[in-house]
Every structure is written in C-alpha cells, then in structure tokens.
C-alpha positions in Angstrom: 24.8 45.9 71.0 27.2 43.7 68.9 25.6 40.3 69.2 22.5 42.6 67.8 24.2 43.2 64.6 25.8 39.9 64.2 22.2 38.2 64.4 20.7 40.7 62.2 23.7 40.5 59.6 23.2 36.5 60.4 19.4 36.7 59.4 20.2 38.7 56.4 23.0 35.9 55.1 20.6 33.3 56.1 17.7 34.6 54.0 20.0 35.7 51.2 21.4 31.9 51.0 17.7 30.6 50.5 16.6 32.7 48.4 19.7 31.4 46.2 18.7 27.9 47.1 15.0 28.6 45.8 16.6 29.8 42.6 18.6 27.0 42.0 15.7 24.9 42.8 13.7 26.5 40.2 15.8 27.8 38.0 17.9 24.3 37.3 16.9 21.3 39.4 13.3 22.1 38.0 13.6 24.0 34.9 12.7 21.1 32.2 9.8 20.3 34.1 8.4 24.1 34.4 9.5 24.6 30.6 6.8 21.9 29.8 4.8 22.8 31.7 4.8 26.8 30.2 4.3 25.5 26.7 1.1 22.9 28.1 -0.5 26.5 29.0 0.7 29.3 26.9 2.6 27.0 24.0 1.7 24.2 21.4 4.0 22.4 19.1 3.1 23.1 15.6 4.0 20.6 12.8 5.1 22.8 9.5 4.1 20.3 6.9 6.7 20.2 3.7 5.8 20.5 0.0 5.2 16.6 -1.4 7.7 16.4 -4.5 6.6 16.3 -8.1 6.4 13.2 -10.2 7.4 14.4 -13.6 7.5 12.2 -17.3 11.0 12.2 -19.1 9.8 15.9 -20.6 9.1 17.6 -17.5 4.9 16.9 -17.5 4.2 16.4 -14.4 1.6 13.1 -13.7 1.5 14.0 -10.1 1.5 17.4 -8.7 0.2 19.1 -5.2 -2.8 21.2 -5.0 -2.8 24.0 -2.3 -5.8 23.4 0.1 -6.5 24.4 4.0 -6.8 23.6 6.8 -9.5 25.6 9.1 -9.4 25.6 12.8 -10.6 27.6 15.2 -9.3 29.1 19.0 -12.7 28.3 21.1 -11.9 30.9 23.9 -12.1 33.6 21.1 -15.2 32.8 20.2 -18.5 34.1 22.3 -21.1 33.2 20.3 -20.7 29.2 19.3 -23.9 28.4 18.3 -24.0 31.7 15.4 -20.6 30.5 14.3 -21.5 27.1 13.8 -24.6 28.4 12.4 -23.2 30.3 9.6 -19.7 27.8 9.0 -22.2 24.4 8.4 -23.5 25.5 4.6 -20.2 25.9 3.7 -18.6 23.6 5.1 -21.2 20.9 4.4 -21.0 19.5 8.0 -23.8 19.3 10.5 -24.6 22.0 12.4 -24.5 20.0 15.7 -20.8 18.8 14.8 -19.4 21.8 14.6 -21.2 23.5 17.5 -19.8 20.1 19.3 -15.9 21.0 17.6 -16.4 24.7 18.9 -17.4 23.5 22.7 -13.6 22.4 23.7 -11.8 23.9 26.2 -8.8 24.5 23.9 -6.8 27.1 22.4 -6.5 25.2 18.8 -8.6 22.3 17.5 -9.1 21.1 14.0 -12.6 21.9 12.3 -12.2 21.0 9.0 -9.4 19.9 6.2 -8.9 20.1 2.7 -10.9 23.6 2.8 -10.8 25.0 -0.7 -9.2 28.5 -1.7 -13.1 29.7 -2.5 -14.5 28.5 0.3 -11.4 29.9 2.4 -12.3 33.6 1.0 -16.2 33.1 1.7 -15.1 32.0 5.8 -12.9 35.2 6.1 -15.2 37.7 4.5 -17.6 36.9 7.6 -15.1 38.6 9.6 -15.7 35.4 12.6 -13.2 35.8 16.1 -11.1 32.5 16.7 -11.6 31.3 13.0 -8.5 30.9 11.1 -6.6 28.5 8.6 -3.3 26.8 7.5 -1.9 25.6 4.2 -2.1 22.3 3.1 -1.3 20.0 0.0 -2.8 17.5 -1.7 -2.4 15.5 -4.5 -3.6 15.9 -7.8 -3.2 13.2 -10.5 -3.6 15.2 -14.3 -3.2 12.4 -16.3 -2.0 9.6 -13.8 -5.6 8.0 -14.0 -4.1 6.2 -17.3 -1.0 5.1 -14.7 -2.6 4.5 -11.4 -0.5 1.4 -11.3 2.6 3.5 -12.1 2.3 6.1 -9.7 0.3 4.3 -6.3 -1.3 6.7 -4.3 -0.8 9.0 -1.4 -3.0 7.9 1.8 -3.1 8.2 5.8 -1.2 6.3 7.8 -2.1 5.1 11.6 -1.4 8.1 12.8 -3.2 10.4 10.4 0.1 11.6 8.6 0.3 11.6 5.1 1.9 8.2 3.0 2.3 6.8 -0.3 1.1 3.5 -0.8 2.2 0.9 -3.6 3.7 2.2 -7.1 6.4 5.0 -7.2 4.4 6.9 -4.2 5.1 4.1 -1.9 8.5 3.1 -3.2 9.8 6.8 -3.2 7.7 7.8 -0.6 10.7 9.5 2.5 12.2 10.8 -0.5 9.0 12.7 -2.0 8.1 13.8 1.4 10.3 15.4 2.0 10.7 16.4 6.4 8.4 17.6 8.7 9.4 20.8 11.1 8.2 21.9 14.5 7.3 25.5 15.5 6.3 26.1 18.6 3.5 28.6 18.7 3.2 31.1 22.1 -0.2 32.1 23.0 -1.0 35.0 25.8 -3.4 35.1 28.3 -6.4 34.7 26.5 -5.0 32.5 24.3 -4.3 34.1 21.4 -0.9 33.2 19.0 1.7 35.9 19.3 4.8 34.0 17.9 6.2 31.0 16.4 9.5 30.0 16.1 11.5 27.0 15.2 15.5 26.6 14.6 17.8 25.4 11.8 17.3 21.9 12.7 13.3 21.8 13.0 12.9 23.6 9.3 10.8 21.6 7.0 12.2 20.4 4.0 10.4 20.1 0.7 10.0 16.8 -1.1 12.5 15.9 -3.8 10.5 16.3 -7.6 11.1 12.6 -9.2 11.5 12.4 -13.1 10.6 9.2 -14.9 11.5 7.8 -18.2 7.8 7.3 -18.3 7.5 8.8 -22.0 3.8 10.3 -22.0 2.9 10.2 -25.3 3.8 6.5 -25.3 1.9 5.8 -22.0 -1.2 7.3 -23.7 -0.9 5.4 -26.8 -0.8 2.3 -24.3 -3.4 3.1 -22.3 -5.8 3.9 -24.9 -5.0 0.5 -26.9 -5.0 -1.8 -24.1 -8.5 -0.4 -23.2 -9.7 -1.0 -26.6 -8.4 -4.5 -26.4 -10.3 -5.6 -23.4 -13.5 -4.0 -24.6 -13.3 -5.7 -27.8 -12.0 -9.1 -26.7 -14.4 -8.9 -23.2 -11.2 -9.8 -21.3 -11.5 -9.6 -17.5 -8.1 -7.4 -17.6 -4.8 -7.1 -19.5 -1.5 -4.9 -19.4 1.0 -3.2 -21.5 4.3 -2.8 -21.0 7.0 -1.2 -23.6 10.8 -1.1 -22.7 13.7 0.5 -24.8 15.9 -2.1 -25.5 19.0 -0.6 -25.3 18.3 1.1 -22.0 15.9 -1.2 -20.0 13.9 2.3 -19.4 10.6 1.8 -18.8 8.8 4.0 -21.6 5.2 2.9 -21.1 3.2 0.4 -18.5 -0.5 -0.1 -18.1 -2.6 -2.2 -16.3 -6.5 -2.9 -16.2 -8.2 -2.8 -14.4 -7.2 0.4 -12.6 -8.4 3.1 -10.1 -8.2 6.2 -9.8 -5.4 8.0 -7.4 -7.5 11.1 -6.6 -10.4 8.7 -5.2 -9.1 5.3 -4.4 -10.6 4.6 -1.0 -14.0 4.3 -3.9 -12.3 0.8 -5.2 -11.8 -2.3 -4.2 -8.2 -2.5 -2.6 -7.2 -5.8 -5.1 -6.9 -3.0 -7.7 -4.1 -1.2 -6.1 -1.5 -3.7 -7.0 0.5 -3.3 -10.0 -0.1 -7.0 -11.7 3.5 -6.5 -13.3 5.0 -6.7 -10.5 2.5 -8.3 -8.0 1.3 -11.0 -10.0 2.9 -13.9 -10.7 2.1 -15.8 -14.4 3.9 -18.4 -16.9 6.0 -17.0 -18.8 4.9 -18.3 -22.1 6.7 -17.6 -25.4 8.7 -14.8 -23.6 11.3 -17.2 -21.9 12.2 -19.0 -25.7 14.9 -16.5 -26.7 16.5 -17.5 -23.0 16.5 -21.1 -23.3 17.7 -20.9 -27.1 20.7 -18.4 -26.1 21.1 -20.6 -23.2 21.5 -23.9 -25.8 23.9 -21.5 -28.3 26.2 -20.3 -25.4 26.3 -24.0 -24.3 27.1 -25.0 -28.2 24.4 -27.8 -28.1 23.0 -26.2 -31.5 24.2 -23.4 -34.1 21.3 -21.1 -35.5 21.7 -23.4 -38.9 20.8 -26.9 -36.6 18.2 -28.5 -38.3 14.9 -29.7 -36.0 13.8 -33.2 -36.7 10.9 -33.5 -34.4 9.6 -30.9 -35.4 7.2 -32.2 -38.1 4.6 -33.3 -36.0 3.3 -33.0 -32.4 5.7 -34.3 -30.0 4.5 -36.5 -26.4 6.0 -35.8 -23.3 5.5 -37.6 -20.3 1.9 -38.3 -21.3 0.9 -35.2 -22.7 1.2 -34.2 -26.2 2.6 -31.0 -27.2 1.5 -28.5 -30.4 2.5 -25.8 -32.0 0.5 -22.8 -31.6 -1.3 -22.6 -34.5 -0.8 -26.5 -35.6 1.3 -25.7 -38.2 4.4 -27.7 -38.2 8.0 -26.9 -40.4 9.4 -30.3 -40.6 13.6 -29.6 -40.5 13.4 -26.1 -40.1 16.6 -23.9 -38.2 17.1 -22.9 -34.8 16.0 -19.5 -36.0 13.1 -20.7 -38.2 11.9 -22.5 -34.5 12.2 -18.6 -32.8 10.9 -17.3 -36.2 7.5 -19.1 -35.5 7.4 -19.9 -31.7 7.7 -23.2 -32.3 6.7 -24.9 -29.4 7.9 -28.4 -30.5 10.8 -27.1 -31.8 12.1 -25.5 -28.4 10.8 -29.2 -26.7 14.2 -30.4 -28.8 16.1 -27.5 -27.6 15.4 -27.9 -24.1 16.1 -31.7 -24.2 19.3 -31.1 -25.7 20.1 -28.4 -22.8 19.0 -30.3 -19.9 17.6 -29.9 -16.6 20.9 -28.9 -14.9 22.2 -26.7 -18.1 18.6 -25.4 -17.5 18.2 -24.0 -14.2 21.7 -22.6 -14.2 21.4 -20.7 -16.8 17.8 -19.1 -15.8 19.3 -18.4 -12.3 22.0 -16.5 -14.4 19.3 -14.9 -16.6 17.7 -13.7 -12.7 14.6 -15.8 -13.1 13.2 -16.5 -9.9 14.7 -13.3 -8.0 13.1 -9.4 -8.0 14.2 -7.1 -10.5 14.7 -4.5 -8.2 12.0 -2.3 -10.2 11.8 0.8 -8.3 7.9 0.4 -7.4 6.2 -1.0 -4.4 5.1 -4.2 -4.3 7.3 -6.5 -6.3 7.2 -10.2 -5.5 9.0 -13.4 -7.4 8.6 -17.2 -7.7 11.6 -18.9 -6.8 12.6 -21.6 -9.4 12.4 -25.1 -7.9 15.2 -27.0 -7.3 16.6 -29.7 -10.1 15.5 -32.9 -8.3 11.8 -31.5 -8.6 11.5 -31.1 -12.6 9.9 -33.6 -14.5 10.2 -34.3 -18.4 7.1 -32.7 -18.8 8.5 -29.5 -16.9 12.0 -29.6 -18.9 9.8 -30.0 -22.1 7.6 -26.6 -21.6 9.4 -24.5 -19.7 
C-alpha cells in the first residue's frame, strides 16, 4: 500500500511542478508578447495632442493663436444601422454619403471620420443622440492679424506622417519649442468594444507648447504693411518689402514682404510665396553697404570726414564702364561726409580705391558680410564674398 501513496504523492508533485512551469511560461518567458497582444484586441494607443504655443507682439497681442476644433470618430461595432448614420452625418458634415457609409464599414473599434469639426456642428451631431459616434479636441491655428506678416510668422502644415509642423518663418524656426510634446494614453475597451479607461504615466503627459513673444511692435507692423501695399499699387512694382530695426537694440520692430499669403489658407498659393525674400533672397546691396566701406576707410585712417574728394566733379570710368551719381548731380571737392550726405556714388569709387581690395574684403568679413545673421526665422541663406584674386577694378569700384 506504500508504493500506492508514494506514486499518488509522486503524481501530485509532478502535476504541481508543471503547472508552475506553465506559469512561468506564460507569466514571464511570454508576458511582453501576450501584453501586445491584449492591447491589439481590447487596447489602442491614444496620442493626447499638446496645446500649440502662442505667438504674441512685444505688448502681449497675440498674431497667432489656437482655435479649439474636433475631431469626430466613430466605434463601428456600436453602430447597427450604418447606412441611417451615414445618412443623417453627410449634410453636416459636407462629405458624400457613400464615404462615410464606406468609413462606418471597418471592422474597428476607432477610426477617424472627420477633422477640424466645428463646436456648432459638434452640438448638432450629439443632439442626434447616434451609438458609436463620438469626438476629441483638437487645435488649429488661427492668424488675427498675421495676414499682414505671413512672412514673419510661416505657417503650421502636415508633415509625412500627418502630424502637425511649422514650416518657414518663426513657425518653422521655433517649431519643437511651440509644440510643445505629444503623450500616449492607452485606452481599454471591453468586449464589445466600448472605451472604459485610459491612462498614461508621468512620463507620457503631454506638454503644452511654449507662448513666444516678439519685439514685433504691432502698430509699427501695420503702419508697414499698409505703406508698402500702397507703394506697389502706385508704382505697379511686381513686389517690395519693409523692414524697420531699432538701432540701439537690433530688434526687429516691423518686417513686410509682398507679395504674401495667407497662413490660415496657404496650400491656396503658389509655394514661391512662402519664403521670406529678407532672408531668402539674395540682392546687391546698393547704397546700404556705403556707411561700411566709409567706416572701413576712417578706422583704416586712409581719409578723415574733412578729406576733400577730387574726382568727384564729374563721372568717373572704371574698367570700361563709366560710373554716375544717382541723380547726375556732382559736388566737385566736397567731404567724406558730404559723399554719405548725398550717396555719392563717385565719391565712394575714391573711397574704395584708397581702401583696397585686401583692406576691402577684410573688413566686410569683419562687418559678417557673406555669412547668416543667425535671424531666428526659417529659411535664411547667404552669398559668400569671393575671394581677393577674383575682384576686378570694376568690382573694387562699386561694391
């Protein structure tokens, strides 16, 4: 009779040490992979989307702020009569009939009907009372007064994946920093595929976009606006641009360009308009780069502001070409600061000659000609300054 109790206690040991076997299987060596596959059936991954910061002007208006839209989807096992739900959503929605009876056909728990749902047509949809209909919150930009800075402020667009991105201007430049960081919730269903929680942890919270501040001053940026559209309509120029920097500061007060788009409805325009020409463009610098070369001749002490000009009585030839003033006026012996007074083109021929194509290009490379300004907006190029053996007279002479 003992061997009868030692098999049966043997059995028992035997079938207790599989059983612990089986848990361990499926309890460790295969927990990640039942875990994924738990949240495939009864669990989705829901992105919580962050608040897009505020772009503000330097008193507090802000140019670019977020509307509050949404997002309605819809749970296609909760719903038994498709074709009446699609029947009843297509006038308000605006879409097809067929598409959304199509949408509504998945074998899904959650799919995406329609985005960008306003808060009236939200309240219409739920008063209809419709099973496996609901919504989410979204944001979208709205531009109150950045038509007049399109330039300025860039856009905010889709990126390759469908998420949201800025694109050129302070949108693009700024754009991890307005956006702030995505979170994940995972949302459990039950059997029938209805939500029943969601939860996320401390390190999958979303975090709101930072609110940027500009030194953008908007009166200023109106005045701008309004004065270079009134140029170009009176002189029929094909474009122009406006910029207006405090002098002590370097801020940026004021900067338009035309022509422009509009932020709220830019995929409507031609995508050569979404570069800032400020920054994008490259152009002579004209009469701008005098006071650089003159400063440039006084720091060397080739001339003192009371250095008399004596070419500068008449048109001067360079190299084959003849150089004029501006206006063909000409101030025969006038000062160094009589030649800055008027723009004096033959007057800063001397200056340049007396500086010299090495004095020259070292001191623009000091002044940063040639290199980025570091302007915090996307889409900044620069022309490199070519290198001394490559000037000509010509190029010494009108630079």
């Amino acid at each position: 009779m003992i061997w009868r109790y030692r098999l049966i206690l043997f059995i028992l040991v035997l079938l207790f040490l599989v059983i612990i076997a089986r848990l361990f299987y499926w309890q460790v060596v295969k927990a990640q992979e039942l875990s994924v596959l738990a949240q495939s059936q009864y669990g989705a991954a829901v992105k919580i989307i962050p608040q897009r910061g505020e772009i503000k002007t330097s008193d507090g208006f802000p140019i670019v702020a977020n509307k509050i839209s949404f997002l309605l989807f819809a749970n296609p096992k909760e719903i038994i009569d498709k074709k009446s739900t699609a029947d009843v959503l297509s006038p308000i929605l605006g879409n097809s009939k067929a598409s959304i009876s199509a949408q509504l056909k998945a074998d899904r728990f959650w799919i995406p009907v329609k985005s960008d749902i306003s808060l009236e047509e939200k309240e219409r949809i739920e008063k209809l009372g419709l099973a496996g209909i609901g919504f989410e919150k979204q944001y979208s930009r709205f531009y109150p007064e950045a038509s007049m800075a399109a330039h300025l402020v860039g856009f905010v667009g889709k990126d390759e994946t469908g998420e949201d991105k800025g694109y050129f201007g302070l949108e693009g430049y700024y754009d991890r920093l307005l956006g702030g960081k995505k979170g994940v919730a995972v949302q459990i269903h039950d059997a029938q595929g209805r939500p029943i929680l969601a939860a996320s942890n401390a390190n999958t919270k979303a975090v709101d976009g930072s609110n940027l501040t500009l030194s953008i001053n908007r009166s200023m940026q109106f005045i701008a606006s309004e004065k270079l559209k009134e140029g170009v309509e009176k002189y029929g120029a094909s474009g122009g641009m406006v910029g207006i920097i405090e002098p002590k500061t370097g801020n940026i007060i004021a900067m338009a360009s035309l022509p422009s788009f509009s932020p709220d409805s830019f995929q409507d325009f031609p995508q050569n308009l979404y570069k800032n020409p400020f920054i994008s463009n490259l152009f002579e610098p004209g009469s701008t780069i005098k006071p650089l070369i003159m400063s440039s001749a006084l720091d060397s002490k080739l001339v003192k502001p009371e250095t008399k000009c004596p070419i500068c009585g008449q048109p001067v030839t360079i190299g084959g070409y003849e150089i004029h003033t501006w206006n063909n006026k000409y101030y025969e012996n006038q000062d160094m600061i009589g030649v800055i007074q008027h723009s004096d083109n033959v007057g800063m021929v001397y200056v340049a000659q007396k500086l010299g194509t090495d004095r020259m290009v070292k001191y623009l490379t000091n002044f940063g000609i040639g290199d980025i300004t570091g302007v915090d907006l996307q889409g900044e190029v620069s022309q490199s300054l070519p290198p001394v053996n490559a000037w000509y007279p010509v190029d010494l002479a009108t630079k």
